[in-house]
VOKOL-579554 format. One record per residue (C-alpha): residue in one letter; x, y, z. Coordinates in pm, whole numbers, plus 50000, padded with zeros to 5 digits. Layout:
BEGIN
AXYZ;...
***
This chain:
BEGIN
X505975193949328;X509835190649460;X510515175649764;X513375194950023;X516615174349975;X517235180750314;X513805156050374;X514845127050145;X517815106250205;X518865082549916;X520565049549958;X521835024149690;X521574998949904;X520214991450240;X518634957850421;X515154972350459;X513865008050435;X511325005750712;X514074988450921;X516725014950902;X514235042450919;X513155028951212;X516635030851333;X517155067251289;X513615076751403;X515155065351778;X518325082651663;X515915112851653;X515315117151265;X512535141251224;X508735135951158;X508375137050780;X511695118850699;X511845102850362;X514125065850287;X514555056449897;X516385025049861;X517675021549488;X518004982749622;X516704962949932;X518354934650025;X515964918750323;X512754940650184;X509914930750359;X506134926750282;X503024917150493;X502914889350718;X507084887650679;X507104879350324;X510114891150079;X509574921149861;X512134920749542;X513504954349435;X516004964849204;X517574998849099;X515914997848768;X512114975748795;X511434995149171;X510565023449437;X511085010849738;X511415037650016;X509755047150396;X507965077150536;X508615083250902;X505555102351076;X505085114151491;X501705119451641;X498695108651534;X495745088951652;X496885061251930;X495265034351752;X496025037751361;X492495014451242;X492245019150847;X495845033750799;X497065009250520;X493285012850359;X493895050950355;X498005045750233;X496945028849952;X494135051449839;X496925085149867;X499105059249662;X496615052549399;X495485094149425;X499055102649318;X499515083049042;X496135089448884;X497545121448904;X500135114648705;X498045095848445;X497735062948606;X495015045948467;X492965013348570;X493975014248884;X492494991149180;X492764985149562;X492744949449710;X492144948750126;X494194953650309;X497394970550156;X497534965849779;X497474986049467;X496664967049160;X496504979248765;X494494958448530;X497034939948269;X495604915447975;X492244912548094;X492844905948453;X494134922848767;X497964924148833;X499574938049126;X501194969249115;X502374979149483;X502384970349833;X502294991050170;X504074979150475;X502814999750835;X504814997551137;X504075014751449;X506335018051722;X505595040652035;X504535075951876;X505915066251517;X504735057451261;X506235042850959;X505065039250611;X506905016350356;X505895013749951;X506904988649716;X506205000749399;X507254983049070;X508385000748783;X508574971348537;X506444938948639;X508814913748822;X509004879248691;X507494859449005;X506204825148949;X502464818949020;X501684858949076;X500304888448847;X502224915148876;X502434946148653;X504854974248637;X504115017148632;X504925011248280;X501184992848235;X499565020848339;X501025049748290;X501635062047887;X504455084947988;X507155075348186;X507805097548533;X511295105548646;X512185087249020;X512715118849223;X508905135249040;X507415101449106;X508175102749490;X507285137749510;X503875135449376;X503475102249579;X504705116849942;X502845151849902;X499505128149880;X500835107650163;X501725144150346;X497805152850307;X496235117450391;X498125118950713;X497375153350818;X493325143050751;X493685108550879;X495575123851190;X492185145551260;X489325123651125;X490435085751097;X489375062550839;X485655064550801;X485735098450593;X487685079650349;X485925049150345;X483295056050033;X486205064249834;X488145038849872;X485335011349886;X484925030049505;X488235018349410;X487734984449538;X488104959749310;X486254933749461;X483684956449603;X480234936449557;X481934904449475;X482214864549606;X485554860149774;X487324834950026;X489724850750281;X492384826350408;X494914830050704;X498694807550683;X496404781650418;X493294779650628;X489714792650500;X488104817650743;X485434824350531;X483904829250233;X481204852050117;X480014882849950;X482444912250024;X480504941550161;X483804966650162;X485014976950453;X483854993950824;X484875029050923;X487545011151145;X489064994450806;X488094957550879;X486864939950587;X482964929750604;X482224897350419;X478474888850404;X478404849050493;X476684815750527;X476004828450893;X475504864850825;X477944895750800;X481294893150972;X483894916151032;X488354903350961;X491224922651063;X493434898350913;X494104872950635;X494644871450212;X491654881649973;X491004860749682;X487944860549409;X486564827849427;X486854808349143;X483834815848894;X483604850648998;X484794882548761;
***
């Protein structure tokens, strides 16, 4: 699959994809729209932390989308399984999900992460940003892993985003008419703490702890607890300690 060049604008450089696509969605840049950033400079994560990119270890770019459901439940849940579709695809192999909006590969015996998804909404758009490293970043106290742990052949940049955005073309159409919930056995497959004890904690305070059931047809996480099954929108997944 090729994308139209007239759909993907490439940058060397820009502050943040999501940020300047945002910027020329107003501007009135089409539904569809595709950002590539060979560097960010402010790239952003979840919860406003710093994503590292660089022209060689990274693909960092944004998908701009109109229309819709109003309320978006389960989007980053379904981004992330169109992610992970796309580069088994390719040959991807041991590849995970981790609630709510990462893609993980499994790297000397444990599991490293691989990619992030960003989702902002804004009025009727919809923006989708990917952080996707190429060669594992050197970041103190993380796992990460690169395309280059899971894939045996390497994949050209411009093939790479093609495969990627024509699964992100069909999740959206789908997710546009259905939502979430057809999705949800699938990706609760590809969960890689599905069935496991974890502890979910928000800015370095527990919320809870518990056995993680997956997740609703709305996309929050269901953690079976001390005080019975309870539904989170928000907060960081971790296996507690013990736990494989």
């Amino acid at each position: 699959m090729t994308l139209d060049a007239h759909r993907v604008e490439w940058r060397d450089e820009c502050a943040s994809t999501n940020t300047l696509l945002r910027e020329q969605a107003e501007a009135g840049a089409p539904s569809g729209k595709v950002l590539v950033a060979k560097r960010q400079t402010a790239g952003r994560g979840r919860c406003g932390r710093v994503w590292q990119s660089s022209p060689e270890g990274s693909l960092t770019f944004s998908v701009l989308y109109t229309g819709g459901k109003g309320v978006l439940s389960g989007l980053s849940l379904a981004v992330g399984l169109a992610l992970l579709r796309a580069l088994e695809k390719l040959g991807g192999r041991a590849l995970r999900l981790k609630w709510p909006n990462d893609l993980l590969c499994r790297k000397n015996g444990g599991d490293a992460k691989l990619a992030g998804v960003l989702i902002e909404r804004a009025g009727d758009m919809t923006i989708i940003g990917i952080g996707l490293n190429l060669k594992a970043p050197d970041l103190p106290g993380q796992a990460t892993a690169g395309l280059e742990d899971c894939l045996e052949m390497p994949v050209e940049k411009p093939a790479l985003l093609a495969a990627i955005v024509g699964e992100l073309d069909l999740m959206w159409a789908d997710f546009g008419a259905r939502g979430f919930a057809p999705l949800r056995a699938d990706w609760q497959a590809r969960h890689v703490w599905q069935g496991k004890s974890v502890r979910l904690v928000e800015e370095g305070r527990v919320l809870a702890e518990g056995i993680c059931r997956g997740v609703a047809d709305n996309g929050a996480l269901l953690l079976a607890a001390a005080d019975g099954e309870r539904a989170f929108w928000a907060g960081d997944l971790s296996l507690r300690a013990g736990d494989a």
